[in-house]
Structures are given as structure tokens and as C-alpha cells.
C-alpha positions as a printed Julia matrix, in Angstrom:
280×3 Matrix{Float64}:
  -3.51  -27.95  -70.64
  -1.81  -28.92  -67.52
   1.25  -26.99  -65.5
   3.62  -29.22  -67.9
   2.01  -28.49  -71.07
   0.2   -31.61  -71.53
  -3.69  -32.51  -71.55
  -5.63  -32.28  -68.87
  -7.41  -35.53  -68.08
 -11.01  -35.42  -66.69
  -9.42  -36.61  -63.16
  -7.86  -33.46  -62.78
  -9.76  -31.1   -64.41
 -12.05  -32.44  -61.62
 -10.05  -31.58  -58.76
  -9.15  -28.46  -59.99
 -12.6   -27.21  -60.03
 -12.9   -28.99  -56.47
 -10.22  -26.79  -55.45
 -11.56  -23.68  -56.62
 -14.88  -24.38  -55.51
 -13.13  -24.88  -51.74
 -11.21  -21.64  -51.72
 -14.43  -19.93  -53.02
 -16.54  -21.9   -49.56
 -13.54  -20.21  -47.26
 -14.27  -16.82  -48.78
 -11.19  -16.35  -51.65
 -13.66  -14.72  -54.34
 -11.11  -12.17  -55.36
  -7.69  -12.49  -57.64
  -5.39  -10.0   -56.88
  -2.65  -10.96  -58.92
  -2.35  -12.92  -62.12
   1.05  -15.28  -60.45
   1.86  -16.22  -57.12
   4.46  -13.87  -55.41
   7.52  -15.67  -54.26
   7.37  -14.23  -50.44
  10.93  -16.45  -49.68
  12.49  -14.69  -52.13
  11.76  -11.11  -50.99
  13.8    -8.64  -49.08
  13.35   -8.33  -45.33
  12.12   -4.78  -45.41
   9.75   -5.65  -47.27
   7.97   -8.91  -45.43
   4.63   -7.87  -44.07
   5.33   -7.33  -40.58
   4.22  -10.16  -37.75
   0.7    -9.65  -36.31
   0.81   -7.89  -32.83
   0.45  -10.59  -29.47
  -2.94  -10.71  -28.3
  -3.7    -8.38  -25.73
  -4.25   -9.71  -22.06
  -8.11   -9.09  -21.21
  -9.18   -5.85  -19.75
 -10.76   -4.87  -16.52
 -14.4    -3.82  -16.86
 -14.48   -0.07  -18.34
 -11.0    -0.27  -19.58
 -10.1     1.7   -22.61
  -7.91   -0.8   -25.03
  -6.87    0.06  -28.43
  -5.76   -2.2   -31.23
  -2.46   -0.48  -32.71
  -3.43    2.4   -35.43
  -1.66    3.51  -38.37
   0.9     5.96  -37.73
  -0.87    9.06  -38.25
  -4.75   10.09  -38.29
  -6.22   12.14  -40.68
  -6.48   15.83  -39.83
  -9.59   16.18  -41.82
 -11.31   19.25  -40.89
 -14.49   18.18  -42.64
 -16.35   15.29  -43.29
 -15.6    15.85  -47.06
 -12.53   15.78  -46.04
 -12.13   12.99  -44.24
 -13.78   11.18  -47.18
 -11.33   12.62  -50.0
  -8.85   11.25  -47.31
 -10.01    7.37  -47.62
 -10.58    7.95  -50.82
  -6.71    8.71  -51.3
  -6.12    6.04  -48.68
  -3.9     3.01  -50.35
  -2.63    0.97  -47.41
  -5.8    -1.28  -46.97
  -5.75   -3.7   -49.14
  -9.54   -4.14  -48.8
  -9.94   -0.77  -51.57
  -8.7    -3.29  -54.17
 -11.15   -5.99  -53.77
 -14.1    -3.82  -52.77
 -16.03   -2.21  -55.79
 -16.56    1.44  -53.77
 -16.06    3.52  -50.74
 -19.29    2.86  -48.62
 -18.94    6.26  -46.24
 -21.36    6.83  -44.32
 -25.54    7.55  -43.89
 -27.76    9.76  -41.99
 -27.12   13.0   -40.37
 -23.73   14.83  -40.13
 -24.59   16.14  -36.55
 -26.64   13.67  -35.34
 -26.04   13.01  -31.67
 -26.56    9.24  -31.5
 -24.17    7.37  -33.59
 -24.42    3.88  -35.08
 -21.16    1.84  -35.77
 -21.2    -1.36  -37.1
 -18.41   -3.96  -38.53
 -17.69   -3.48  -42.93
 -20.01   -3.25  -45.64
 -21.76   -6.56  -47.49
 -22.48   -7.11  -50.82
 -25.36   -4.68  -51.29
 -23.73   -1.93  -49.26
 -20.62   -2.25  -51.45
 -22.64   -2.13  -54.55
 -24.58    1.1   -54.06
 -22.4     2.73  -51.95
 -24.16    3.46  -48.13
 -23.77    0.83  -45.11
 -26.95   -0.98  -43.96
 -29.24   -1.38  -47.52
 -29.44   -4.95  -47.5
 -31.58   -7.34  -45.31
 -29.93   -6.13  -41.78
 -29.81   -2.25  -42.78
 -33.87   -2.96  -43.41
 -33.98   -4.61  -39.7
 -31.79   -2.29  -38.37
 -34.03    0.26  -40.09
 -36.83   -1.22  -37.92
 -35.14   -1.18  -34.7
 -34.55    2.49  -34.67
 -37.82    3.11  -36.27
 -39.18    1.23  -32.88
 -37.99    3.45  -30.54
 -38.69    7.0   -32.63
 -35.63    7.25  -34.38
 -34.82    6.64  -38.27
 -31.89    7.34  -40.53
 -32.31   11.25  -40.54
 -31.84   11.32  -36.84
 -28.75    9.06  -36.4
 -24.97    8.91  -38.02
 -24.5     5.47  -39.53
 -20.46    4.19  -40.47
 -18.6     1.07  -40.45
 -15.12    0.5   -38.68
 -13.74   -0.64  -41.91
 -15.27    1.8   -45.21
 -14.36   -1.37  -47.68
 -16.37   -5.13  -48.13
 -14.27   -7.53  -47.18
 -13.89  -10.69  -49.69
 -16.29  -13.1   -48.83
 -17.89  -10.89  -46.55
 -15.39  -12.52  -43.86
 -14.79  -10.7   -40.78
 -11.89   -7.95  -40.61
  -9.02   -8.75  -39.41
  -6.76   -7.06  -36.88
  -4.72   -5.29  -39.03
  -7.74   -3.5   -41.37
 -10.05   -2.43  -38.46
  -6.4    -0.87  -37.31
  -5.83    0.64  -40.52
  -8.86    2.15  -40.67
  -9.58    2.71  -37.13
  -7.69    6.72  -37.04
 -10.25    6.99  -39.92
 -13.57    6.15  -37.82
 -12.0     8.23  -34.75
 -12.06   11.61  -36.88
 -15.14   10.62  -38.37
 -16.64   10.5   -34.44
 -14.91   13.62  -33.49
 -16.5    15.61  -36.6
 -19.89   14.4   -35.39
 -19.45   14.99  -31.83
 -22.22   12.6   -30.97
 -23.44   12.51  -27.09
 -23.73    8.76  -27.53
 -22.33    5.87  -29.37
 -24.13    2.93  -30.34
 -21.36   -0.5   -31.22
 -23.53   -3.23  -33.45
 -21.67   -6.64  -32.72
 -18.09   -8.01  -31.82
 -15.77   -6.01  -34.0
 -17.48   -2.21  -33.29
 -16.84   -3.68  -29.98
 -13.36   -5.04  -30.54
 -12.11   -1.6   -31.98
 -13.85    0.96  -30.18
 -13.4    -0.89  -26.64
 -11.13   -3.55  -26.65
 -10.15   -6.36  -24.45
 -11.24  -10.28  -24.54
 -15.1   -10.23  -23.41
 -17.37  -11.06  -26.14
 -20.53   -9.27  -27.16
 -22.53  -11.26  -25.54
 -21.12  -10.27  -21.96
 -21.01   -6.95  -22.88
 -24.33   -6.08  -24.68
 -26.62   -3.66  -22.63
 -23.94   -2.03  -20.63
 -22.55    1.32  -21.33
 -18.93    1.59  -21.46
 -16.74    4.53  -21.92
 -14.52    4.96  -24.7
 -12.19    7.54  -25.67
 -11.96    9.56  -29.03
  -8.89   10.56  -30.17
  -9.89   14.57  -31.03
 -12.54   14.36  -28.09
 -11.49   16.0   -25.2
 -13.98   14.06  -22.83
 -14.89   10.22  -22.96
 -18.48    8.95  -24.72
 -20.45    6.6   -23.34
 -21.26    3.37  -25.85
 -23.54    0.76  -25.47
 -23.19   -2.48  -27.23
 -25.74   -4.54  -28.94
 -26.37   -7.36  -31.37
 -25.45   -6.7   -34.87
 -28.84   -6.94  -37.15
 -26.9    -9.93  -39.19
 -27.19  -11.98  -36.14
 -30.43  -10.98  -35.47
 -31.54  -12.43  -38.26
 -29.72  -15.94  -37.79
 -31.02  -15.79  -34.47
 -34.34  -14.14  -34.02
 -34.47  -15.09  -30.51
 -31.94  -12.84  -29.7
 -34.3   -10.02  -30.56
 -35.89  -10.14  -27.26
 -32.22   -9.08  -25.64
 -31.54   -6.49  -28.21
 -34.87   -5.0   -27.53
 -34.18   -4.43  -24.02
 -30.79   -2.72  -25.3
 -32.91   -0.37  -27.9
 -35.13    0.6   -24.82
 -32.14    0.94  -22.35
 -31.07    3.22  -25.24
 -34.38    5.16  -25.35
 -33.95    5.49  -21.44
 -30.55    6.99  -21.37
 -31.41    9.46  -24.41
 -34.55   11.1   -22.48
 -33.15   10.91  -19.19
 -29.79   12.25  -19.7
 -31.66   15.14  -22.52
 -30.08   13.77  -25.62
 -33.1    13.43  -27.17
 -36.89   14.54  -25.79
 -39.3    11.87  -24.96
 -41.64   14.05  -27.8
 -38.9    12.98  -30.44
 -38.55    9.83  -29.89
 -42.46    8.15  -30.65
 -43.84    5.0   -28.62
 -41.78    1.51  -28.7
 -43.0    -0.66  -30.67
 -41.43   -4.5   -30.04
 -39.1    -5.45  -32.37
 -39.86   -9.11  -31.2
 -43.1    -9.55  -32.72
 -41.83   -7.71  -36.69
């Protein structure tokens, strides 16, 4: 049947499908409501509010932050921080995703991984990095002497995205006073920012990964009373659309190695003999 109570001919059954099948390419796998909402219709206060300018781009070690909710969580624990995003109902992401996906790896771990939102593996069982780049990210640590029991491993946003498309803006803010407790339970001596939003959230500013990768930077930690130094790198994902990139995130993992014995993070006895990540 058609919108007018008719049949529907073959012609447009045909382009309906063609439709659906195009909103399903651009990453609209979810229904969130049964009818359209009429947005004309609705009351000023309650129009979603226009997204902030971009921000002009920052001078090299500047600290810029996207705008966060109003409050952050005054967790005192990890469990509490996660019966906190568990409560949380202002990201719309919780109603597409199928689960929380916390966090993995050691509560006091002092080298801590951040990457950008869970996929469709992570959001089925529940921990970030379990599908094909958690197993090559699993191999990059593993090739400078760490592994999951050693490190802290969390997203910026806790929630898959439809589609798997990127976060926008306004989630990685919603979510952002979330990750910033998270780091300041941990108290990590270093923080490790997998690919352009980690980067985007945790640093700021207009210079893409790939200007940025290898070079610490110092961010600051709301609940932190001094800065920690962050490194940026490729995200595994990318990795694996572009192995040759491997050979410059190897040179990160090792400037990582470097900075962990030298500066006593870590001893050199802890962390075992590199192993290329180039040739895996």
C-alpha cells in the first residue's frame, strides 16, 4: 500500500527499497521513532540548540576543549563512575547502542589508552578493542612488553555510534566530563590518544593526526592537579586500511617505550624486547 492507500506498483516499491538501501550506505541503521517528528511545529525551548562555531586553530601545546555538559560526575569510584553512565540519558547514542562498553585492563595502570567509540563487536560483548583493531592493537602493545593487564583501555564516547560513523561534536562533549573522571580515578603518568577524535577531545585545535602523531602534548584533567603528557598515534582501524602506516606508528610505540623507561614509568625489565609491528 502506498502513503494514499492505494497499491504499490513495482516502480515504486523499487525506489523505496533504493531509498532505504541509500540511507542504510550513509550509516541510518537505527529507527528511533515509529513517525517523523514535526521539528517546525515545536516550541522554541525545546529546539536542539545550534552547534557551537568552530574553534580558531591552536598554537602548538595549547590546551582546547570542546564545550562539556554542565556538570561532571563526582564519582568517587570507578563503579561509580560506571553506575553514573549507566544512569546517563542525555546521549542519544545509549538508545541505539545495544550496551555500555566501559572500559578494559587495569584500574591503576599508569599508561592509558584512549581511543574514539566502540564498533560492532565491542558493542556486542561489552569491552572496547575485541574486534580486528583491538587484536592489532593487542599486538602493538604486546611489541613493546606491554598487554592488556598493564594498560587502562576506554573510549571518548562509552556507546557505538550507528553505522559506526564518527562522533560528532556534541557526543564526544557529552561524554567528555565522563572520560575526564575516568582519567583522574586512574591517575595514569601517561596518556596514549589512538586517532583524530582522542585527539580532537583530549587536545583540541585544527591540526590533524597526522601532524600531530609522535609528539607529546600536554593536556589537562579536570580533577588532576598537574598536566599529563599524551602522545598521539594512528588508530589500529587505520592501520589496517593502511598497513603502510605501520612503519610511523611503530616509531610512536618505541618513542613510547623510550619515554616510559627513561622518565621511570615503567622499567626497561617490564617492558620485553620490540618486536616490529611492520613485519606481523
Amino acid at each position: 500500500m502506498n502513503a494514499q492507500g492505494g497499491e504499490m506498483t513495482g516502480d515504486s516499491r523499487a525506489a523505496l527499497l533504493a531509498a532505504l538501501a541509500l540511507q542504510a550506505e550513509w550509516g541510518a541503521d537505527e529507527a528511533l521513532l515509529e513517525t517523523p517528528p514535526d521539528r517546525a511545529a515545536a516550541s522554541p525551548q525545546h529546539r536542539p540548540a545550534s552547534p557551537a562555531a568552530p574553534s580558531a586553530p591552536s598554537a602548538p601545546g595549547t590546551v582546547v576543549r570542546l564545550p562539556t555538559a554542565p556538570s561532571a560526575p563526582g564519582a568517587a569510584s570507578l563503579a561509580e563512575l560506571r553506575a553514573a553512565l549507566d544512569a546517563f540519558d542525555q546521549c542519544a547514542l545509549k538508545r541505539t547502542a545495544t550496551q555500555l562498553v566501559f572500559a578494559d585492563g587495569a584500574e591503576d595502570a599508569r599508561i592509558m589508552i584512549i581511543g574514539e567509540a566502540p564498533g560492532g563487536e565491542e558493542d556486542r560483548i561489552g569491552r572496547p578493542f575485541v574486534g580486528p583493531a583491538g587484536q592489532l592493537l593487542d599486538k602493538m602493545l604486546g611489541s613493546i612488553g606491554l598487554d592488556r593487564g598493564t594498560v587502562r583501555i576506554v573510549n571518548v564516547v562509552p556507546w557505538r555510534p550507528p553505522g559506526n560513523r564518527t562522533p560528532s561534536d556534541t557526543e564526544i562533549a557529552q561524554c567528555l566530563p565522563f572520560l575526564h573522571r575516568h582519567i583522574a580515578l586512574v591517575r595514569p603518568e601517561r596518556l596514549v590518544l589512538l586517532g583524530a577524535v582522542a585527539v580532537r577531545a583530549l587536545i583540541g585545535g585544527k591540526d590533524g593526526i597526522t601532524r600531530l602523531r609522535g609528539k607529546w602534548r600536554e593536556v589537562t584533567i579536570e580533577g588532576l592537579d598537574q598536566t599529563l603528557r599524551a602522545l598521539p598515534t594512528y588508530h589500529p582501524a587505520y592501520l589496517l586500511r593502511q598497513p603502510a602506516a605501520k612503519r610511523l606508528a611503530w616509531a610512536d610505540l618505541l618513542e613510547l617505550r623510550r619515554e616510559c623507561v627513561e622518565s621511570r614509568i615503567l622499567r626497561d625489565a617490564d617492558m620485553r624486547n620490540s618486536q616490529d609491528i611492520t613485519k606481523s
